[in-house]
C-alpha positions in Angstrom: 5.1 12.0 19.7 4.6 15.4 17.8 0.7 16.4 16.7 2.1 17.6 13.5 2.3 15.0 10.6 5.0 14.7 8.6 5.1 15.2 5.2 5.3 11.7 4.3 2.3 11.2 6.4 0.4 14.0 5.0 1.3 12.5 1.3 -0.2 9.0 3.0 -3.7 10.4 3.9 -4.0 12.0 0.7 -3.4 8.4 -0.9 -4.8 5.9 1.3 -7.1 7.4 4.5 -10.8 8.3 4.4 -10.0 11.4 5.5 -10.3 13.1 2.1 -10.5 16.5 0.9 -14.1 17.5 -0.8 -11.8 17.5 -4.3 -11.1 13.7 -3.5 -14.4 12.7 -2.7 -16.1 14.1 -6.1 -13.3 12.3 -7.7 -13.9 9.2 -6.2 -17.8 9.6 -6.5 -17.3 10.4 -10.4 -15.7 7.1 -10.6 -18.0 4.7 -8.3 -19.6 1.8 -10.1 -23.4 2.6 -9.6 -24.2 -1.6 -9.7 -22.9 -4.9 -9.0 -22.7 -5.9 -12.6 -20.0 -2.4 -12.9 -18.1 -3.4 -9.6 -14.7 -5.1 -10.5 -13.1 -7.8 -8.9 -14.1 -9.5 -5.4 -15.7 -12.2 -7.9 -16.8 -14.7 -5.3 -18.5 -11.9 -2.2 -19.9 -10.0 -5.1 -21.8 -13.2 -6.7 -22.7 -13.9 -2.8 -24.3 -10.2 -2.3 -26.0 -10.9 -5.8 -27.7 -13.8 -4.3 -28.6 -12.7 -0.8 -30.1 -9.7 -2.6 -32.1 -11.0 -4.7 -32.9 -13.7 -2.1 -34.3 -11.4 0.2 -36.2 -9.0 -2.7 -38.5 -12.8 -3.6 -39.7 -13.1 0.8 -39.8 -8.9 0.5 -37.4 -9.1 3.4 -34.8 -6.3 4.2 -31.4 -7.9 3.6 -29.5 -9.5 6.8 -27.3 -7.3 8.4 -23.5 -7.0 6.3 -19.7 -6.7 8.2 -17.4 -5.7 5.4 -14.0 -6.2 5.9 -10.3 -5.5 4.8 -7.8 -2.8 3.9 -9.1 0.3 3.0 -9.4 1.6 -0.3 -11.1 -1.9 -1.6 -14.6 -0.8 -2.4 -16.4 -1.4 1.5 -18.0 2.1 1.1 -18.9 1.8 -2.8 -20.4 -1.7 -1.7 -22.8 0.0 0.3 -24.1 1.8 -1.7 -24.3 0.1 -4.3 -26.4 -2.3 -2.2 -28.6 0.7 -1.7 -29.1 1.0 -5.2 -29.8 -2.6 -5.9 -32.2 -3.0 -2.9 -34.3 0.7 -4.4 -33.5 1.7 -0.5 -32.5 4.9 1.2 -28.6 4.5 2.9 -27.3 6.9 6.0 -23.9 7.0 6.1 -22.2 7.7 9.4 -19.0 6.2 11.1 -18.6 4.5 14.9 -16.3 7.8 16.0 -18.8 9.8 15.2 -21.6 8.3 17.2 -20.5 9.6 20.6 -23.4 8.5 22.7 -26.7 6.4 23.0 -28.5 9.8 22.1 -26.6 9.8 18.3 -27.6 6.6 17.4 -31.8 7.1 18.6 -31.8 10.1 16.4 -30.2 7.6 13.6 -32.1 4.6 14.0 -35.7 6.3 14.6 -35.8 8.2 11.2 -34.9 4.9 9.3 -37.6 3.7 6.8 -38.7 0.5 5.9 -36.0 -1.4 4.4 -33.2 1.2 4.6 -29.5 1.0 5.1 -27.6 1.9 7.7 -23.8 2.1 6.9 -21.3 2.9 9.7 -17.5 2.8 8.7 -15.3 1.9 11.1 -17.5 0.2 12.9 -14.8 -1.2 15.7 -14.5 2.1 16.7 -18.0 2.1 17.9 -17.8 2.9 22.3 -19.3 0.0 24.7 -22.1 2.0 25.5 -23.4 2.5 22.2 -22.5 -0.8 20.3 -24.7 -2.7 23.8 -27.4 -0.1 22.9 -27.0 -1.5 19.0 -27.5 -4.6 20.0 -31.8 -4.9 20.3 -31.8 -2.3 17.7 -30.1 -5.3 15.4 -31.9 -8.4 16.5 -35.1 -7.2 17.8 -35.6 -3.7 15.9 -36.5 -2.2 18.8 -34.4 0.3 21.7 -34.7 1.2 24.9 -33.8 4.4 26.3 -34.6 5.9 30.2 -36.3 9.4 31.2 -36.0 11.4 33.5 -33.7 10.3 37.0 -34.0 8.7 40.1 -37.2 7.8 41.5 -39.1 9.0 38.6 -37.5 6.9 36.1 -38.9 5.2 33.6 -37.8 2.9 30.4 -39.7 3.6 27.1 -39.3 1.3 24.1 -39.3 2.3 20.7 -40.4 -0.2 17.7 -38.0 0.8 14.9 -39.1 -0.1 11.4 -36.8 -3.2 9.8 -33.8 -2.0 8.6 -30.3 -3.6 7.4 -26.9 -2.5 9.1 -23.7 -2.0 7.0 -20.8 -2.1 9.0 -17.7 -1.5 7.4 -14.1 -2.3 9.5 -10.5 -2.1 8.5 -9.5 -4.2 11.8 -11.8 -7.2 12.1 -9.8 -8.4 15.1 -11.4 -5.6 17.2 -14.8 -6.4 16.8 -16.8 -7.8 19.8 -17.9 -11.2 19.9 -21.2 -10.3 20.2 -21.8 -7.4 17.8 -19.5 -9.6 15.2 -22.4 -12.6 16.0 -25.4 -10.1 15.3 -24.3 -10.3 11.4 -26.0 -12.7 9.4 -23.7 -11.9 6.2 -19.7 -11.5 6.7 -17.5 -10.8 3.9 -13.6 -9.7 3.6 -12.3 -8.3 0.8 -8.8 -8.7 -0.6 -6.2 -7.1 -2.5 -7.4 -6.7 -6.2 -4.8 -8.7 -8.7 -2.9 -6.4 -11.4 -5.7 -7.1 -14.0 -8.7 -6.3 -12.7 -7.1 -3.0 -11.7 -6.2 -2.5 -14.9 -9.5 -2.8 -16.1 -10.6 -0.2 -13.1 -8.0 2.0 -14.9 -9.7 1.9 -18.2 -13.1 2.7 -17.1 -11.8 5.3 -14.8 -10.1 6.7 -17.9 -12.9 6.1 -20.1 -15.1 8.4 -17.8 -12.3 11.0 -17.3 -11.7 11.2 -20.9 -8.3 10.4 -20.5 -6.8 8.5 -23.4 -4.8 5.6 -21.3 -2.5 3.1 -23.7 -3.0 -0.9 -22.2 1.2 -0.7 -20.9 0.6 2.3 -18.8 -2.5 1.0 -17.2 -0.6 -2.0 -16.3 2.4 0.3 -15.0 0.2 2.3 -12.8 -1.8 -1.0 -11.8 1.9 -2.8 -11.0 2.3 0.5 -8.6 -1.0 0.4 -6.7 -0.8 -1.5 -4.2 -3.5 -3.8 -4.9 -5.6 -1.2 -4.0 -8.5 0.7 -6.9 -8.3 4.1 -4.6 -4.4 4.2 -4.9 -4.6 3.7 -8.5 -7.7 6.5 -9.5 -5.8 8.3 -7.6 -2.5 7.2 -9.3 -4.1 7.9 -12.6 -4.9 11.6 -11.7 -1.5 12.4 -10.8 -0.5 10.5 -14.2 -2.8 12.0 -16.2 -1.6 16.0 -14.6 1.2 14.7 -15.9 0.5 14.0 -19.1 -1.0 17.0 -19.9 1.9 19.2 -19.1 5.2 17.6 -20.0 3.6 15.5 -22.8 0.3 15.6 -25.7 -2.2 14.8 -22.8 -2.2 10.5 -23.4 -0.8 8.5 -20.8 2.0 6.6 -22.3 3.9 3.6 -20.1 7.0 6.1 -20.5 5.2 9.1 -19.2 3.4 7.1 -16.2 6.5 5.1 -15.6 8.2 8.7 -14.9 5.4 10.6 -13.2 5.1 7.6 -10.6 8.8 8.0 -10.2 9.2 11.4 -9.3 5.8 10.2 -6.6 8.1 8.1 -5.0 6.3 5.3 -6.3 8.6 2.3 -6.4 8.0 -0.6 -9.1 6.8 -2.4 -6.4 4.1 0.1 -5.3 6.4 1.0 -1.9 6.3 4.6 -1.5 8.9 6.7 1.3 7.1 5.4 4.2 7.4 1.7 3.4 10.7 2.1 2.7 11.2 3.9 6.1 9.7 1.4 8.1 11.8 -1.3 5.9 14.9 0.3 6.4 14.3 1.5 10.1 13.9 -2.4 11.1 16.6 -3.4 8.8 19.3 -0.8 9.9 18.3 0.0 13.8 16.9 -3.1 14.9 19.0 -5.6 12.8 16.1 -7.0 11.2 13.7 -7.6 13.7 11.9 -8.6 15.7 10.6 -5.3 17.2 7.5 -4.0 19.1 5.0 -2.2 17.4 5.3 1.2 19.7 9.4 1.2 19.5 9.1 1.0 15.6 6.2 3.7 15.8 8.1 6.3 18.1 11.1 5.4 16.0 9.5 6.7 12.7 7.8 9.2 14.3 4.2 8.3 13.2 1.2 7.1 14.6 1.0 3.4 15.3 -2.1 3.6 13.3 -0.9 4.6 10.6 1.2 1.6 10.4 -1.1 -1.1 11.0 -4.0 -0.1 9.1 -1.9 1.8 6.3 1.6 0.3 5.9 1.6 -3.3 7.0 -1.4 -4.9 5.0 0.2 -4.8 2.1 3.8 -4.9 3.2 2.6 -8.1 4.6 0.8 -9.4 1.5 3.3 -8.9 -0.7 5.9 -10.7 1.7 8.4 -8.0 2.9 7.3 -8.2 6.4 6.0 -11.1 9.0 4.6 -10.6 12.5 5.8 -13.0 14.8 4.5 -13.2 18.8 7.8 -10.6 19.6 7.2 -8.2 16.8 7.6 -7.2 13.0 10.6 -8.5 11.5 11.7 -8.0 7.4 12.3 -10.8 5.4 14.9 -11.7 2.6 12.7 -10.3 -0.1 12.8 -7.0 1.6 16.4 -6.8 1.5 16.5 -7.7 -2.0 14.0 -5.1 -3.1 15.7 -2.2 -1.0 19.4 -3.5 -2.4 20.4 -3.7 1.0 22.3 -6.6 2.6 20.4 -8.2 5.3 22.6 -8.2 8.8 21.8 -11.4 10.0 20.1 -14.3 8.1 16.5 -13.5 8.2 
């Protein structure tokens, strides 16, 4: 498998991945909601975090430690730290690739106040060594780490002021029993309906100064993928539009267009969903096929393709894993125009 991405993929990580460019992250930060009562959507795990909040403010207790889960793009991250606001607390931000060794995580964990948050995205990604060396840090507040060698050994431990860890995952499934069990709060978050996305639209435009009609938040919204990164990030694009083929206000007709020359399908399917559609469809009548054929096949990362493609694909029914591997369904077939080889 090449090292260089292809285009499509490069488009992909623009739109969906947390690896963004500094321009994406001041975007994105311009558009946080600073507090609970701004965040949209997630009604029920946002009423829950109001509670545990406040519940643990009246014993003047850190909160319990947090797992966040789902798709990325929902708000994990801008949950964070929003609970950092909330609680008046300090947050470090780091992510389970980039703690390497035991050493990363003492240098973390020993300049944490009293009451401050820890937030690691991507938290499955955490190695053995260090998640085992995470796990008296999270009950007991306390580590352990050796000096020197051999003979001369010794084992030092370290009280660590009370602290509350965020972790953050996009694959649930590959968390540990036992560091998924050292969580006293879990929460998954879902893919946002159309209306609540459009009203993440109008504050977005609202703050961008971007005069957005009520039809063309809803066509953007339609095109987001249930997701509010894809569609501030839909809404840029959109609005670039609108301010050089039209009078700067986002019309449904101009943002109908602009998404159309993106690729953006009614739908929200962009050139790599329709790939992986088609690929399954054309070269493996239909499905069922393994994960690594349809990724070598394509030509991208398989990834990319579970944490970036499939989610939604799955939620909005044009694919199903089965025990022998993805296969399309009827609805597929009828959105692509395509005739389905066999009965699926």
């Amino acid at each position: 498998m090449t090292d260089d991405p292809s285009p499509v993929t490069r488009e992909r990580e623009v739109l969906l991945t947390q690896a963004e460019t500094d321009e994406d992250r001041v975007f994105n930060l311009s558009l946080r909601p600073q507090s609970l009562s701004e965040f949209v959507g997630q009604v029920d795990l946002v009423e829950n975090l109001r509670i545990a909040i406040q519940a643990a403010q009246k014993r003047q207790e850190p909160l319990e430690h947090l797992l966040l889960s789902g798709p990325q793009g929902l708000g994990k991250t801008t949950l964070a730290h929003i609970i950092s606001k909330e609680t008046g607390t300090k947050i470090t931000a780091t992510s389970g690739p980039a703690i390497e060794r035991a050493g990363d995580l003492i240098g973390i964990l020993t300049n944490l106040g009293e009451g401050d948050l820890l937030f690691i995205d991507e938290i499955h990604r955490l190695s053995k060594i260090v998640e085992e060396f995470l796990y008296p840090a999270m009950e007991q507040f306390q580590i352990d780490f050796v000096i020197d060698k051999g003979p001369y050994a010794k084992t030092i431990k370290f009280n660590l002021k009370r602290f509350t860890l965020i972790g953050a995952t996009t694959r649930s499934g590959l968390l540990t029993a036992p560091l998924r069990a050292r969580f006293g709060l879990s929460h998954h978050l879902s893919f946002y309906e159309s209306a609540d996305l459009v009203k993440i639209l109008e504050r977005s435009a609202g703050i961008l100064d971007v005069p957005l009609e009520k039809e063309a938040a809803v066509e953007i919204a339609r095109r987001s993928r249930g997701t509010p990164r894809v569609a501030n990030r839909l809404l840029r694009r959109v609005r670039d539009y609108a301010q050089v083929k039209g009078d700067g206000k986002i019309r449904s007709p101009i943002a109908r267009t602009a998404l159309d020359a993106q690729g953006i399908d009614p739908l929200g399917l962009d050139d790599l969903d329709r790939r992986v559609l088609n690929v399954i469809l054309k070269q493996y009548d239909g499905g069922p096929v393994g994960l690594e054929a349809l990724a070598a096949t394509l030509n991208e990362e398989p990834d990319t393709l579970v944490d970036v493609v499939e989610p939604y694909l799955l939620k909005v029914g044009l694919l199903r894993r089965t025990p022998r591997g993805r296969e399309i369904t009827k609805a597929a077939t009828d959105h692509l125009g395509l005739a389905p080889k066999r009965l699926i």
